[in-house]
C-alpha angles and dihedrals in degrees: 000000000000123000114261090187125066130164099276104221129168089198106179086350073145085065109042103033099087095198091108079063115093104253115260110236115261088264096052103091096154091057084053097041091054097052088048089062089049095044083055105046103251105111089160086069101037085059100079092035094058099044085057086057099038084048085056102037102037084159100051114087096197092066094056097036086061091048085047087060094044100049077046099051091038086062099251098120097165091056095044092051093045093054086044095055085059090072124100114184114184113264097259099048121087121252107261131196098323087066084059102043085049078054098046096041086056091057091054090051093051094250101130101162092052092042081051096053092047098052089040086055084058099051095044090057104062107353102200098040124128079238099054085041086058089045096050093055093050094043084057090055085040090056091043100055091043081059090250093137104159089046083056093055086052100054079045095049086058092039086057085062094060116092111261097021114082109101089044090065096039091062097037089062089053093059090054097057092040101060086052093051094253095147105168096050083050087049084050107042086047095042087053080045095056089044092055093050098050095036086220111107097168091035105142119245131272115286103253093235109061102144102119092039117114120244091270093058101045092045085054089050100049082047093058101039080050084058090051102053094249098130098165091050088053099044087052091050100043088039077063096050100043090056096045091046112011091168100039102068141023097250085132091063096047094044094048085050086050096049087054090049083057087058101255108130096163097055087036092068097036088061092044100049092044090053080056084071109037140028119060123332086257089051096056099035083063094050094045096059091037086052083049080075096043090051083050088052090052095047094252105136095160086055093043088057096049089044090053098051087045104061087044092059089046093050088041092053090043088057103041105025097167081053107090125175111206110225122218112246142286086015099155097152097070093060107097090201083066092051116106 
């Protein structure tokens, strides 16, 4: 039986909802075209889309702002900020993309102060936008890898305000503490996490004897014994589902974050780093956005960003398996079976 339950994340949904872009008219496709190769994390792809559209609309910012990102996210940071230095918005209207792909191009080239400013200058401009949403995510990743992690918390702490964004951040704290040892704000962060996936709160714990329940049961019981504080409860429980349906859930995910409450980093991020790479597209996809904050934590911006597209293509594939985005070749970086 396959799970009908997974961690319901919107990691980067900021990103890669292109709603903070101006809308393309009805005629532009290739506009459109563009922002849904970004949407779905394939900015190798979205270039030559979007120099066709720039080529054709030399005028238009939008255009240009989302080849800045996806020179950004495609690892080529001189080039992104150079596109990005090209747009001039009038003086009373907010930065737009090209502000985050600078951001996200000074990360790539070490830089974390400047990536910091840039993506502060975003939020400042217009707080709850789908945009300052983007940049928040990717300043948290910015403070981490400058080593501000408790800066970072607190960006996280804002991020967990926005809809839809909660249980990201939420996570994302967790991994933070737990890279430091802090193993009851882990137990904490995780615990809030689990709450807020079953939507029970007070729900009572597991029944001790589930041996003859089936893998839903069981997942639902590991999440709310996870709610309760009860780790090694959880682990036991998710440890069952994972060997009766190791393709059909994202036990992998939660036993590799409470390895990390029980104040075994190490172990927390082998296991998470080897779920990037098995388990169901969702599953993966899941593993492969959390390991983006572990590469942040190791002072790996370039793998932080291929962890995070591909996560994205995995979820969007997850989501939208007769969607398929055809990848130039050779393209073997974006694999995350090839990441170290």
């Amino acid at each position: 039986m396959s799970m009908t339950r997974f961690i319901t994340l919107s990691l980067f949904a900021g990103l890669f909802l292109m709603t903070g872009c101006a809308q393309p008219v009805a005629s532009d496709m290739t506009l459109n075209r563009g922002a849904q190769l970004l949407a779905a994390g394939s900015p190798k792809s979205a270039i030559p889309v979007l120099t066709q559209t720039v080529a054709s609309t030399p005028d238009g910012p939008e255009p240009l702002a989302l080849l800045a990102l996806a020179y950004a996210l495609d690892l080529q940071p001189d080039r992104a900020i150079a596109e990005a230095q090209l747009i001039h918005r009038p003086k009373d209207s907010h930065p737009g993309w090209e502000i985050v792909a600078i951001g996200i191009a000074e990360m790539t080239r070490h830089r974390h102060a400047e990536a910091a400013v840039a993506l502060q200058q975003v939020i400042a401009a217009d707080p709850t936008s789908p945009i300052a949403t983007s940049a928040r995510q990717w300043l948290a990743l910015a403070q981490i890898l400058k080593g501000d992690n408790d800066k970072a918390i607190d960006t996280l702490q804002i991020l967990a305000k926005s809809p839809g964004m909660q249980t990201s951040a939420e996570l994302w704290i967790a991994l933070i503490h737990m890279q430091h040892g802090r193993t009851k704000e882990a137990t904490d962060a995780l615990a809030l996490c689990a709450q807020h996936v079953t939507g029970q709160p007070n729900s009572q714990s597991p029944a001790a004897n589930l041996t003859s329940a089936d893998d839903q049961t069981l997942y639902d019981a590991a999440v709310t014994a996870l709610a309760k504080r009860e780790l090694e409860s959880a682990r036991r429980i998710f440890q069952l589902v994972k060997q009766h349906n190791p393709d059909g859930s994202d036990a992998a995910v939660w036993l590799a974050l409470i390895a990390g409450a029980h104040d075994n980093w190490q172990t927390c991020r082998n296991q998470l780093k080897d779920a990037c790479d098995n388990g169901s597209h969702k599953s993966r996809g899941l593993a492969n956005q959390l390991f983006s904050v572990v590469c942040a934590a190791e002072e790996r911006p370039d793998a932080l960003v291929q962890h995070t597209l591909a996560g994205q293509r995995l979820l969007n594939r997850a989501e939208n398996p007769a969607q398929t985005v055809n990848q130039p070749q050779p393209d073997h970086v974006w694999f995350s079976d090839n990441m170290k």
